[in-house]
C-alpha positions as CSV (number, residue, x, y, z in Angstrom):
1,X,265.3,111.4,156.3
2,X,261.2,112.7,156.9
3,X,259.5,109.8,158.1
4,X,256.0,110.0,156.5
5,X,252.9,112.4,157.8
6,X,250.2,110.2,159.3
7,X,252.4,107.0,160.4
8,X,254.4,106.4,163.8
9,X,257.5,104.3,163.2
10,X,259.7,102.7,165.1
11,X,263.1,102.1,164.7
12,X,264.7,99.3,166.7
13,X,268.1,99.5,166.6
14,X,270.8,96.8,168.6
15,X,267.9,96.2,170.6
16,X,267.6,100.0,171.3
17,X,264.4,101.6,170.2
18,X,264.7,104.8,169.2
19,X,262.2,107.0,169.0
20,X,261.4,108.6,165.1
21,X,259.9,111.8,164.6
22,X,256.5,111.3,163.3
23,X,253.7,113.1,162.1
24,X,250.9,111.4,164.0
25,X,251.2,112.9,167.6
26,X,248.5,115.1,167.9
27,X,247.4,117.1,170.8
28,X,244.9,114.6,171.7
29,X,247.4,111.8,172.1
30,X,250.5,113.6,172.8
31,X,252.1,111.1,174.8
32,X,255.3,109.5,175.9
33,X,256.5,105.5,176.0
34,X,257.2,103.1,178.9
35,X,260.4,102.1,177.2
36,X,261.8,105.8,177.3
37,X,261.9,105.1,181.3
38,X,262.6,101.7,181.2
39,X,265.6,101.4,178.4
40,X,266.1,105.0,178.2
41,X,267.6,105.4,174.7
42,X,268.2,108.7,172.3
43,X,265.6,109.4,169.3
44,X,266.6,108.7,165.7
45,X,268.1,112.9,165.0
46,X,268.3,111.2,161.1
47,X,264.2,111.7,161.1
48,X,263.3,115.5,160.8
49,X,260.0,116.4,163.6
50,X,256.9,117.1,161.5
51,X,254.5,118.3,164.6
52,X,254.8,120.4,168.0
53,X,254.5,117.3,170.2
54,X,256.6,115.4,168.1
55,X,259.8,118.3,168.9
56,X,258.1,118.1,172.5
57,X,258.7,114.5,172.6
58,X,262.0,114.2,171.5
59,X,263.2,116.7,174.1
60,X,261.3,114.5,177.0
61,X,263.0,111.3,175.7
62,X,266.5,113.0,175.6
63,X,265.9,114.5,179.0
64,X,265.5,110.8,180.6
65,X,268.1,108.8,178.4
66,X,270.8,111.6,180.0
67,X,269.2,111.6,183.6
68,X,269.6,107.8,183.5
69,X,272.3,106.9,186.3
70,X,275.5,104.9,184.6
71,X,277.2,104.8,188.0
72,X,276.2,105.8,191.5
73,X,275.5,109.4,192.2
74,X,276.9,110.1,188.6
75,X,274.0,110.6,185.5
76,X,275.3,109.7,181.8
77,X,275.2,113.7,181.2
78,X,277.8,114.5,183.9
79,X,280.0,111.7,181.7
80,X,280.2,114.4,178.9
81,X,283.0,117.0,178.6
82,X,282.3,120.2,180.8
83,X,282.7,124.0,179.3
84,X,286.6,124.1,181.1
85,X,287.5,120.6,179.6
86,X,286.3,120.7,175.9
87,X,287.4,124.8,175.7
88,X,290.8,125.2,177.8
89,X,291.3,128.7,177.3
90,X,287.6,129.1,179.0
91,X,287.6,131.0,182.6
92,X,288.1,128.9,185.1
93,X,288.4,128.2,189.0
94,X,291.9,128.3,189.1
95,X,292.7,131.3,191.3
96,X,290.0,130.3,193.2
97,X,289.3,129.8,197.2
98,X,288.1,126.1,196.2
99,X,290.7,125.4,193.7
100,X,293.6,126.2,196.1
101,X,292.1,124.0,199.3
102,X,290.2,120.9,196.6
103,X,293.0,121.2,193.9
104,X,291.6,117.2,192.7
105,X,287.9,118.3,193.6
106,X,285.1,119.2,191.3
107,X,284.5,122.8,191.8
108,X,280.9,124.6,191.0
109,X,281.4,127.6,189.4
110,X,278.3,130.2,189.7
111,X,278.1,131.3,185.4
112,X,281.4,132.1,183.8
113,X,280.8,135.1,182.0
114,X,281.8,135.4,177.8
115,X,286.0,134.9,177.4
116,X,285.8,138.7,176.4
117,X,284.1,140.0,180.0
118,X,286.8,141.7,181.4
119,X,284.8,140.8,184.6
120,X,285.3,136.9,184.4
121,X,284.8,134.4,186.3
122,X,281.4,136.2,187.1
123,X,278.3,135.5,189.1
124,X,276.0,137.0,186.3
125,X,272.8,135.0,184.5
126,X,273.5,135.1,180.7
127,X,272.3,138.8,178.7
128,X,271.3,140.2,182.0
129,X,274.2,140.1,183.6
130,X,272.0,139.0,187.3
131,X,272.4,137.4,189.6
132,X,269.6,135.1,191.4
133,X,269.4,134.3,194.2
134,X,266.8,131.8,196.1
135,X,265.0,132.9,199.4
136,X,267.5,130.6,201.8
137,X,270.0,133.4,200.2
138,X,271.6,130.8,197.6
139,X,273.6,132.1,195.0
140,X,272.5,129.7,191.8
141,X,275.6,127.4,190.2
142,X,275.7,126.4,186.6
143,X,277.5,124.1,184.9
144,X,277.7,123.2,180.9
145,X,278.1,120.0,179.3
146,X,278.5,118.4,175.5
147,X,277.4,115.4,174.3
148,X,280.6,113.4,172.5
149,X,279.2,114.4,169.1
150,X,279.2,118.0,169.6
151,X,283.0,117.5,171.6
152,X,284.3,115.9,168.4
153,X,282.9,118.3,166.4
154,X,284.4,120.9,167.9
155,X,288.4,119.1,168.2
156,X,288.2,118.0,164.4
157,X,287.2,121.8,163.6
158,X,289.6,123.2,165.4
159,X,286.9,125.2,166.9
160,X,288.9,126.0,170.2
161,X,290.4,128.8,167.9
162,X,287.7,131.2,167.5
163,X,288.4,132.3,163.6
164,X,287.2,128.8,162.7
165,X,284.0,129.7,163.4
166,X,284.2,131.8,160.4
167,X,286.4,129.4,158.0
168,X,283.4,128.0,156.4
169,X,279.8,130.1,156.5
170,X,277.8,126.8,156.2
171,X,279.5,125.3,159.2
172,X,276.9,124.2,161.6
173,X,276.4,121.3,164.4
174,X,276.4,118.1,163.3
175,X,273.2,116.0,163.7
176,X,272.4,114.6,167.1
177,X,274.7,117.3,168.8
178,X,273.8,118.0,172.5
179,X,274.3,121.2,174.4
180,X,273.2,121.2,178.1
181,X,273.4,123.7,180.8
182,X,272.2,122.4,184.7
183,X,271.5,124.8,187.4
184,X,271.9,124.5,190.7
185,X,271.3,125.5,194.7
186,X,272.8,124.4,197.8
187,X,270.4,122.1,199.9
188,X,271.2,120.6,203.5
189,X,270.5,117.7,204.2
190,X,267.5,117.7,206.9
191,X,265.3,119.5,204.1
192,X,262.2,118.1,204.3
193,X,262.3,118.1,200.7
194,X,266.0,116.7,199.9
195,X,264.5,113.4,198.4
196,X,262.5,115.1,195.5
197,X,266.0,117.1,194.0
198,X,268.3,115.1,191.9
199,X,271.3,116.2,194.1
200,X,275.3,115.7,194.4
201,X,276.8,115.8,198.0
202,X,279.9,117.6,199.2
203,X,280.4,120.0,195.8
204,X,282.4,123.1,196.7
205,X,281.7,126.0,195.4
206,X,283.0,130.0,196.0
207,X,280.7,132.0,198.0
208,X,280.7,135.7,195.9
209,X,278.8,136.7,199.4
210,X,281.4,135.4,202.5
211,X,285.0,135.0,199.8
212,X,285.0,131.3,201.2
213,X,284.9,128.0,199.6
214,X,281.8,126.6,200.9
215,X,281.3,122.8,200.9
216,X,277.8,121.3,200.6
217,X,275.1,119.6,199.0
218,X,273.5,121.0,195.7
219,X,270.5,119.9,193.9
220,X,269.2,120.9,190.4
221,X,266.6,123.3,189.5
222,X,267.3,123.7,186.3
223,X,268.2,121.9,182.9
224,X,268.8,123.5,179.4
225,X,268.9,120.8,176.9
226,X,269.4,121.8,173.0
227,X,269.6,119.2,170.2
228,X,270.4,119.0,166.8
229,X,267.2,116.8,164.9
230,X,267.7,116.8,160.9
231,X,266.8,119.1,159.0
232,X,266.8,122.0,161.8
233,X,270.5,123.7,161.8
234,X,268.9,126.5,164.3
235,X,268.5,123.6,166.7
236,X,265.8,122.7,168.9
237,X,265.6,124.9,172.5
238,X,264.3,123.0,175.6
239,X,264.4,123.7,178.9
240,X,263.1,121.6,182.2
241,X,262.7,123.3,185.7
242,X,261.5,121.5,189.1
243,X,258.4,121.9,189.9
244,X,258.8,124.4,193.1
245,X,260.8,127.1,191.6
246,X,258.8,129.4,190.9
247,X,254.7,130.2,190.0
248,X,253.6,130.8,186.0
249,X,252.1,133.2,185.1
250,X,252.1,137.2,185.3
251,X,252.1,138.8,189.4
252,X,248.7,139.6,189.5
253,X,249.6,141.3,193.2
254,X,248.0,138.0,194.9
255,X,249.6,135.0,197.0
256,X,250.6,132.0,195.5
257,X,250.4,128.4,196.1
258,X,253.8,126.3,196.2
259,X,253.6,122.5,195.4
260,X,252.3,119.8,197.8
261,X,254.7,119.9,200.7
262,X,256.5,123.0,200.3
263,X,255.9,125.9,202.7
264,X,257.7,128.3,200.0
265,X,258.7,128.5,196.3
266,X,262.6,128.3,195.7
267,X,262.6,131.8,194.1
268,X,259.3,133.4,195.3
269,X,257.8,134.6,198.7
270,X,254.3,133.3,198.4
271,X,252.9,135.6,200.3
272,X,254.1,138.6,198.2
273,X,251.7,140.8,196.7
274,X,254.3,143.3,195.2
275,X,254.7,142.9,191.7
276,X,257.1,145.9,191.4
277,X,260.1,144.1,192.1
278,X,259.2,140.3,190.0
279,X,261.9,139.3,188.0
280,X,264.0,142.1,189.1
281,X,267.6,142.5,189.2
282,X,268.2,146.3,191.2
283,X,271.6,146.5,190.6
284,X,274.0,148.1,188.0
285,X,275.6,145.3,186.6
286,X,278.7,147.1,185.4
287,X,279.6,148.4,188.7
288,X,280.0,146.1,191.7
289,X,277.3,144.6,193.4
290,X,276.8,144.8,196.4
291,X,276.6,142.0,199.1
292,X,274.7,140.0,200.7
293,X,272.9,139.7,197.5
294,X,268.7,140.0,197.8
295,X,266.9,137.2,197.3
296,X,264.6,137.4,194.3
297,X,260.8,137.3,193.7
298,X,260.7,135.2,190.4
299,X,257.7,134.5,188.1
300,X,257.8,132.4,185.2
301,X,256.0,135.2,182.6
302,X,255.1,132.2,180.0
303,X,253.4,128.9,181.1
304,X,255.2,127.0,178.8
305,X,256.8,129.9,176.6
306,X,252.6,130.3,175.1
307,X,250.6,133.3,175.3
308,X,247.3,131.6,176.1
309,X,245.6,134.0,174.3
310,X,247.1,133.3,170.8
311,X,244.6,130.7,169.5
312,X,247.8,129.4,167.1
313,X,249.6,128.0,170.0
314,X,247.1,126.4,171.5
315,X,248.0,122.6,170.3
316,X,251.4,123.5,171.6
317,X,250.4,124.6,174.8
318,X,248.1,121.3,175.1
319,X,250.9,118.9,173.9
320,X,253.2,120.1,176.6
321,X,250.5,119.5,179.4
322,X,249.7,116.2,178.4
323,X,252.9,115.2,177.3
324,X,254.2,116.3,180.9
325,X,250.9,114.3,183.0
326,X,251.9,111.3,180.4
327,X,255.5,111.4,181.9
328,X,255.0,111.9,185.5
329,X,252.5,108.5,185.3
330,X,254.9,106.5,183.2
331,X,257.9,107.0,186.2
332,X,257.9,105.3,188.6
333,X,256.3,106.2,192.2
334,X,259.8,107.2,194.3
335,X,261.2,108.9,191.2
336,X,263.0,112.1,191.9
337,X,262.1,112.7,188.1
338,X,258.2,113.4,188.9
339,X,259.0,116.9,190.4
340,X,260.5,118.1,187.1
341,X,258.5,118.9,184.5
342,X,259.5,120.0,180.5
343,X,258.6,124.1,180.7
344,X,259.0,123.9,176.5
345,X,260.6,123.6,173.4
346,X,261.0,126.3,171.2
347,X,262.3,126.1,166.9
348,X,262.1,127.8,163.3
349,X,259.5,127.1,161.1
350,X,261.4,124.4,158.5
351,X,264.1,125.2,160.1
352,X,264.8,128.5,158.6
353,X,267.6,130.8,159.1
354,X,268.4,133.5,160.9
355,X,265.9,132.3,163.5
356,X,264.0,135.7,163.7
357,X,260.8,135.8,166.0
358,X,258.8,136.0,162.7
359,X,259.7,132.4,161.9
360,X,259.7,130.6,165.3
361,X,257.5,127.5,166.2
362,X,256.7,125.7,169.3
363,X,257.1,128.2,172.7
364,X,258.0,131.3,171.0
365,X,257.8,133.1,174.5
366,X,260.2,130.2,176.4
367,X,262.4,131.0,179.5
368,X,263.5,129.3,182.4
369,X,263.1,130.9,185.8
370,X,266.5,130.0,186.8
371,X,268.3,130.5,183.5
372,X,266.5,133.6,182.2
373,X,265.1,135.1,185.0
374,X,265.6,138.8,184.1
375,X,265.7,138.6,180.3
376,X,261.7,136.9,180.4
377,X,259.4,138.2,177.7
378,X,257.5,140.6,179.6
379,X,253.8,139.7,180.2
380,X,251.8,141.8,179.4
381,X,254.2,140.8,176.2
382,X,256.3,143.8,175.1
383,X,256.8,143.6,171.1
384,X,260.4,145.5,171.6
385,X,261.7,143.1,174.4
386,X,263.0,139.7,174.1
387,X,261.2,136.7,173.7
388,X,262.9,133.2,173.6
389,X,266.0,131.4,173.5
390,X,266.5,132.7,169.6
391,X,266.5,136.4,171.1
392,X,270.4,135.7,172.1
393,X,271.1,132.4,170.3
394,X,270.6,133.6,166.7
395,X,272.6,133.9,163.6
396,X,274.2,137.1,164.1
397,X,278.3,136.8,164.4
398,X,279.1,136.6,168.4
399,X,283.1,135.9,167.5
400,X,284.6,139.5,168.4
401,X,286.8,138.8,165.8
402,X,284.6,138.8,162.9
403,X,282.2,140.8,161.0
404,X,278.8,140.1,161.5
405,X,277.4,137.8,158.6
406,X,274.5,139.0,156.6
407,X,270.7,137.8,156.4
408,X,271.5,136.5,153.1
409,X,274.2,134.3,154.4
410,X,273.6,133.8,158.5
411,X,276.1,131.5,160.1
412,X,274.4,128.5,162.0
413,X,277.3,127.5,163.6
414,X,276.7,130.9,165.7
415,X,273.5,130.3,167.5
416,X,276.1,128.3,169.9
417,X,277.6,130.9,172.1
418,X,280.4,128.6,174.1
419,X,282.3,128.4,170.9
420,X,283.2,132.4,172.1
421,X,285.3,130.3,174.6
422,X,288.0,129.3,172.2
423,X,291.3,131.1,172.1
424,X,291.1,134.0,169.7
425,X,293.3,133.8,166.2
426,X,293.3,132.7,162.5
427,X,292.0,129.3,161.6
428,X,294.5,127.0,160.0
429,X,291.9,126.1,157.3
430,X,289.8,127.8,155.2
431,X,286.4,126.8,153.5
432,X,288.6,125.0,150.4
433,X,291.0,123.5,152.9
434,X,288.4,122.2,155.6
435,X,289.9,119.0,157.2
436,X,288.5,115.5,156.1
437,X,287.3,115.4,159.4
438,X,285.3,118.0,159.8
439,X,284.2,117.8,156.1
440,X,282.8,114.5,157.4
441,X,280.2,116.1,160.0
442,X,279.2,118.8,157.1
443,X,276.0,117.8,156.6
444,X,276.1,114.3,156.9
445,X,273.2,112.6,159.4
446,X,274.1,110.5,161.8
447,X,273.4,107.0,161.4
448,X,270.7,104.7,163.3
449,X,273.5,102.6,163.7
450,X,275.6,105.6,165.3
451,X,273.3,106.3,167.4
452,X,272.4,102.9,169.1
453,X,276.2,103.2,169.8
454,X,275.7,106.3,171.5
455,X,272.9,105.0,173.7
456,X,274.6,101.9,174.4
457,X,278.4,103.3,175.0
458,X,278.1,103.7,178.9
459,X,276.0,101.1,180.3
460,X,273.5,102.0,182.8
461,X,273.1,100.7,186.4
462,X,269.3,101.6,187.0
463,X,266.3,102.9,184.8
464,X,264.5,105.8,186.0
């Protein structure tokens, strides 16, 4: 369902309001809602996005209804099945340091590499195959989440076998799917700055650096959120950062400034001038690294994922800057929310597939410091080099067990890579033979009325 150009509706839905995708948001009055902090609720996916700030907002308002706390210490995104519990076949800590001492404890893995890295469970950033590190010498811990839609989805599928992803070349995520990815750092506790992190006490992780399970506090840096709005089967790209990671911009060989309160970036030495090692990772990755690993110089290349000097995004660049100030004054004074910001949101122009740079909207140039550190479009911008989200998470076939689909019939189902994690062999149905139940998420929209149940099925304890 479009909702119409020009009008802002609301759709109120067992007393949830969800937000609709309008056309009226304009840069001047890209703004967010007091209710999306105090009743936190999902948009209406069912209503396709007509504008930049409209994608922008929807991405701000599903970042706060799964950062809302349903439980102490626990946010409703940590409720929703991790990579190792929806794909069981996945790498996992198993053989582990942490797994053999905290058999019943949630253990942190740093990124598990693809099922088919003969180097698994790895410490290496996505494509890059880096690791980063933060100047207290931190290896960076990631986690993946999905939403129950996307969970279902993937059961009723069968999609834990990798040769479903090819039963059916239509076969995409159903509206209102979620896809997150957190990142994380360890943090002690006499930081001066502990109280502006969203952090979990006592998680155990494997140090790559000492061999040892360490035990410790972590807070997030990080937060990849991808959704699934109608009429978009590429999906929308976001991505949120805290606010001290790291500077924007291109290393200009000057200092930098860190935020209010912090004597240094997370990933940056602001009294660097050497630009010759910014966003560097200096080691072979298909040999062993060496350790202790070197902290790394980070620059976020992209304000926003925009080239300021392309005229075209310049709405975009706007609505995420307002759209950001508009948050930070609707949250409440002591919220650990205000030191994390929305870097972007990046999509295909009517959704169109295979998402090729030629066709992307929104911040065609997005990366997150702590997510794509080493795989940043290059500023000044390289034409040959990658650019966004899309430059990994596109339509071409990443099942090893399957040709490669062609640009006359690209496979949305495929811009989501953790479906690589399934067990490899044939699926036991075929594009004539799909299940009812997976038939059933093929293309139909979520309702409203599924959606209010979605927002309302964990009750929360506290608003932002």
């Amino acid at each position: 369902m479009k909702s119409n150009r020009g009008t802002r509706l609301r759709a109120i839905v067992a007393g949830v309001c969800l937000l609709v995708f309008s056309g009226s948001a304009r840069a001047e009055d890209c703004k967010g809602q007091s209710s999306w902090v105090t009743k936190p609720s999902l948009p209406d996916f069912a209503s396709e996005p007509t504008t930049p700030c409209s994608f922008h907002q929807g991405s701000w308002m599903t970042f706060l209804y799964l950062t809302q706390p349903v439980e102490k210490e626990v946010l409703r995104f940590q409720t929703y099945e991790s990579l190792s519990q929806l794909f069981p076949a996945a790498p996992t800590a198993a053989a582990s340091a942490c797994a053999q001492k905290n058999p019943k404890r949630q253990v942190f893995l740093p990124r598990v590499g693809k099922s088919n890295d003969d180097r698994v469970p790895s410490i290496d950033q996505a494509g890059s195959l880096g690791v980063l590190v933060d100047q207290d010498k931190n290896v960076t811990l990631y986690q993946q989440y999905f939403d129950p839609i996307f969970s279902s989805f993937v059961k009723v599928c069968d999609l834990t076998t990798r040769g479903c992803e090819t039963a059916d070349p239509t076969l995409r995520a159903p509206l209102g799917s979620l896809l997150l990815k957190a990142s994380w750092r360890a943090i002690k506790r006499d930081d001066p700055n502990y109280a502006r992190f969203f952090t979990l006490k006592d998680r155990s992780y494997d140090d790559p650096q000492s061999g040892k399970c360490v035990t410790t506090d972590v807070a997030m840096v990080g937060f990849h959120l991808v959704y699934a709005p109608a009429g978009h089967p590429e999906l929308v790209w976001a991505t949120f950062e805290h606010a001290a990671n790291a500077p924007e911009g291109r290393c200009t060989g000057g200092t930098t400034t860190p935020p209010t309160g912090f004597s240094s970036w997370l990933y940056n030495d602001p009294k660097s001038t050497d630009c010759s090692k910014i966003n560097d990772w200096p080691y072979d990755a298909d040999h062993p690294s060496p350790v202790p690993y070197l902290k790394t110089q980070t620059v976020r290349n992209w304000p926003s994922g925009v080239n300021p000097e392309d005229s075209a995004s310049a709405e975009n660049l706007d609505d995420i800057k307002q759209l950001n100030a508009s948050i930070s004054g609707l949250l409440p004074s002591g919220s650990v929310w205000k030191n994390y910001f929305l870097v972007g949101s990046v999509w295909s122009k009517g959704g169109a597939l295979p998402a090729d740079p030629a066709k992307l909207a929104g911040s065609t140039l997005l990366a997150n410091a702590t997510m794509e550190t080493f795989v940043q479009a290059t500023n000044p911008l390289d034409a040959n080099g990658p650019g966004s989200c899309f430059s990994c998470h596109n339509t071409t076939a990443i099942n090893i067990d399957a040709p490669p689909p062609t640009s006359v019939n690209p496979q949305p189902v495929h811009v989501v890579h953790a479906l690589t994690n399934g067990t490899a062999g044939k699926c036991s149905w075929t594009q004539q033979t799909m299940p009812a139940a997976c038939k059933a998420t093929q293309p139909k929209a979520i309702t409203k009325t599924t959606a209010a149940a979605q927002s309302s099925a964990i009750k929360p304890i506290a608003s932002h």
